[in-house]
N, C-alpha and C positions, 0 to 999 in steps of 0.2 A: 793637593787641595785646589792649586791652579785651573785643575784639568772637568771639576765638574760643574763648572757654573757654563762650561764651554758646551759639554753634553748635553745639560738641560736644553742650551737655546739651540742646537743639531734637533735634538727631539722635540720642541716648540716648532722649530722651523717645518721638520719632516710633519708635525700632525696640523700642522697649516696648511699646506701640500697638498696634502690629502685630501682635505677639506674641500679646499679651493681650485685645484685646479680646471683648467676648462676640459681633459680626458673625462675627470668625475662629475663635473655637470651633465656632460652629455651622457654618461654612463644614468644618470639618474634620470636624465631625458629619457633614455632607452628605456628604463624598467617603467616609466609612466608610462610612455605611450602601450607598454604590453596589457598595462592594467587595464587600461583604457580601453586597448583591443578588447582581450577577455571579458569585459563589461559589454563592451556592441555586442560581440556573438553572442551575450546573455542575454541582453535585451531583443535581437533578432527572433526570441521564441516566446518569452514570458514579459510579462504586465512587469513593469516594477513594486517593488514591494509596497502595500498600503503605509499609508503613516498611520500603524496601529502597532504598540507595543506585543498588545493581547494577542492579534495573529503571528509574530513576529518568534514569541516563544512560544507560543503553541505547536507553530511547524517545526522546529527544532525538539520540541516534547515529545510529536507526536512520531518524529523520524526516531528520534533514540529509543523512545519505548518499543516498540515494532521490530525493528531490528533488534533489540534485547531480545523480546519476544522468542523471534523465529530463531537466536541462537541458542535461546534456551530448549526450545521446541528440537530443536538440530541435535541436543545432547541431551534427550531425557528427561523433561520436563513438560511434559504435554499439558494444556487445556483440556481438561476432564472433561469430554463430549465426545460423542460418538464413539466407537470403535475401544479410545482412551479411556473412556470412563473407570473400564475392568482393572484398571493400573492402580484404581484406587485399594488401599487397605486397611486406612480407618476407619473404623467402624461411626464413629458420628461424622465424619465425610459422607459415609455411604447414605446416612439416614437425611443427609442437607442435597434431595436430590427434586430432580425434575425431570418427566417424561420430555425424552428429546425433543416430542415436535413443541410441545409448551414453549421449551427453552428454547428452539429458532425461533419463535414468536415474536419471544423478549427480545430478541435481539435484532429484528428486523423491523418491529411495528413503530417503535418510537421514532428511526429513523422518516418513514414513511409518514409519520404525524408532522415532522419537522417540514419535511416536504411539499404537503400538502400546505402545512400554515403560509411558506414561505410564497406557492404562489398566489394566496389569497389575499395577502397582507400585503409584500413589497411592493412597490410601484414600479412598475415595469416600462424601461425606456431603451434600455439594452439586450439585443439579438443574444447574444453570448449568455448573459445574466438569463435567458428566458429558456433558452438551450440546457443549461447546465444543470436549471431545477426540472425541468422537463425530462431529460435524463434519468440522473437522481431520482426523481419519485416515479419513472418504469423499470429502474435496474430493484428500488426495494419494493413495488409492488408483487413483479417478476417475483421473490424470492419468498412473498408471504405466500404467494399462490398453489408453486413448488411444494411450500410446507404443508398447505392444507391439501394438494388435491395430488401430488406426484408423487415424492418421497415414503419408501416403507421404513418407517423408525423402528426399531427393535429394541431402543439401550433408553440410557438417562443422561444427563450433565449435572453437574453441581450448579446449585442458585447463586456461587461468589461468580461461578465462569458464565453464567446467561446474563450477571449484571453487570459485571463488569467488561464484556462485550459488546453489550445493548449499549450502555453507557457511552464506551471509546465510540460505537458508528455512528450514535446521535449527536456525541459533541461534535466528529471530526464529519460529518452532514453540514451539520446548522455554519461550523467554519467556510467549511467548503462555499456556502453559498453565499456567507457574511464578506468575506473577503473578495467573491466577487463580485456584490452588490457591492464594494468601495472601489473596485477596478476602474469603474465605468468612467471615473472622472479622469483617467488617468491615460497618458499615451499609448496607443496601442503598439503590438509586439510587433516587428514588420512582416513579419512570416505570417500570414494568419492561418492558422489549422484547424478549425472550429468544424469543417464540412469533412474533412479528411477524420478530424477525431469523431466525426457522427458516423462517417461508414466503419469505423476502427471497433465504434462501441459498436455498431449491430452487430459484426463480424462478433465480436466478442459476449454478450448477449445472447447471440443465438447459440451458438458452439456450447456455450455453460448450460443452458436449459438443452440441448442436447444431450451431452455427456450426463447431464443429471437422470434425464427419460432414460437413458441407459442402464446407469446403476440401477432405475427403480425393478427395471424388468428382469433384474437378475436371479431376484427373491420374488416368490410367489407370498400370496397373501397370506401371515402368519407364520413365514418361514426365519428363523431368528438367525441365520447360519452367515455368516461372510461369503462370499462367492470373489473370483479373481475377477475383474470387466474385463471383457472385449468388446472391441470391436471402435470403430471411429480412432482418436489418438491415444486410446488405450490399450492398443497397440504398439505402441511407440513409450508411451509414460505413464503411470500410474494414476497421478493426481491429473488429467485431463481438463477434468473440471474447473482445478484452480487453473489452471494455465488459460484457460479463456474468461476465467474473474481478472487474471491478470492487463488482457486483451482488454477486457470491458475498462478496467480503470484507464489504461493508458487513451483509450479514446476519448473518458472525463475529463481528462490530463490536456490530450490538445483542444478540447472544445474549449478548455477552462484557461489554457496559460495563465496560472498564478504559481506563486513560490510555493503557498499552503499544498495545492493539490498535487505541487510536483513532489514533495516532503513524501503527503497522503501515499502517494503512489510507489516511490522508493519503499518506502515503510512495509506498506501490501506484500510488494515484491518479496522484501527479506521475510517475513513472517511467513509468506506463503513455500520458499522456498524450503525452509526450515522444517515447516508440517508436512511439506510432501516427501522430505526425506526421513522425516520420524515414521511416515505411513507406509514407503516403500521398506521401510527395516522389517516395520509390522508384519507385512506382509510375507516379507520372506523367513521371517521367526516363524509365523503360521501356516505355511504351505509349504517351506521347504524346498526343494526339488520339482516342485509344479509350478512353483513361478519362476521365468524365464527372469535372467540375471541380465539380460543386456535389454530389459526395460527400465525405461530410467525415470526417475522421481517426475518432473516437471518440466524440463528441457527436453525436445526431443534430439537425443544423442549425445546430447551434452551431460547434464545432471537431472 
């Protein structure tokens, strides 16, 4: 009975100890100043984040959705467009359709409305701010253009996948540019890469409307058939195209240093990673033996 009123205060003593001593202060010194570190080298590339709730969960939205996305897209569950569509087998699915180039319409023009408004309305004080919608409204002009004058469509998509696509680019647009119309007041990143992400997006821009002119000349006019691409990086990877959409955001990315667009561009990446490995299976379910096995989805060599 003696012996635990003695243990208690051993054990009172020992978690005072702990608490207190001057090894665990500086141990706790140590883990701030990491934080802290980790905090510079973030601020070294990106704006800090706005004081805005609404961008705040949106880039976290818009990263989980995306990357859900491209793992579902990775395992079997395609966006019903293009190529996909034929996966469909319900019968009122089939009948909720849109001629493909309608359905890139939808999915590009509202974005390109957004754009448009944004330089007309904003007030424009900041280089970055003016880059980024300038950008923006050549990357989805670019893509209406494609649809109407390069691209030969042959299939359909469904009106849930043209709207709720068109949807995700004009929200995660009008962010993009909201969040950096709030940057402006805010310290800049110390790295600036604004000129670096503008040669990053032509390089990437140009490469995607390439690789597109390619596909288109694969299929003569009226010809409904798939064909394997070559020639440019597809040679090397299947989805070519996406890999220089990838190029293209990541140049958005340094022109823009914000948290939102670096979310945006994470998100692209897994989603797109996802579709070029669903389109590389495609491919080889459909050709067999004619398509070379050490072409690889979107990574040249890698994946």
């Amino acid at each position: 009975m003696f012996g635990k009123p003695t243990i208690l205060k051993l054990n009172t003593c020992r978690i005072y100890h702990h608490i207190y001593t001057p090894e665990n202060n500086n141990n706790n010194k140590i883990k701030f100043q990491k934080r802290n570190k980790k905090m510079a080298i973030f601020s070294l590339f990106l704006f800090p984040s706005p004081p805005s709730l609404f961008i705040m969960a949106l880039s976290i939205i818009i990263l989980l959705s995306l990357t859900i996305s491209g793992y579902t897209e990775m395992n079997g569950k395609q966006k019903q467009y293009a190529k996909f569509f034929d996966t469909i087998s319900s019968k009122k699915e089939e009948n909720n359709k849109l001629l493909s180039r309608n359905g890139m319409l939808v999915f590009y023009t509202p974005s390109f409305i957004v754009c448009l408004a944004a330089l007309t309305i904003l007030p424009h004080q900041d280089l970055r701010v003016i880059m980024v919608e300038y950008v923006l409204t050549l990357h989805f002009f670019k893509r209406i253009l494609e649809v109407l004058f390069v691209h030969k469509f042959s299939g359909f998509m469904t009106v849930d996948a043209a709207i709720t696509i068109g949807v995700s680019y004009c929200v995660s647009t009008a962010t993009m540019i909201y969040a950096q119309y709030l940057s402006q007041e805010l310290p800049e990143p110390s790295v600036d890469l604004k000129y670096v992400g503008l040669v990053v997006f032509l390089i990437g821009i140009t490469g995607n409307f390439y690789h597109h002119y390619i596909l288109s000349n694969l299929r003569k006019r009226g010809d409904k058939e798939y064909k394997i691409p070559k020639g440019g990086l597809f040679d090397l990877i299947i989805c070519a195209h996406y890999f220089f959409e990838v190029v293209t955001f990541i140049g958005v990315l340094c022109i823009s240093q914000t948290t939102f667009t670096l979310c945006f561009t994470l998100g692209t990446i897994f989603l797109l990673m996802g579709r070029s490995h669903a389109t590389r299976e495609w491919y080889i379910s459909k050709f067999g033996e004619k398509f070379r096995k050490d072409i690889k989805a979107i990574i040249p060599y890698l994946f």
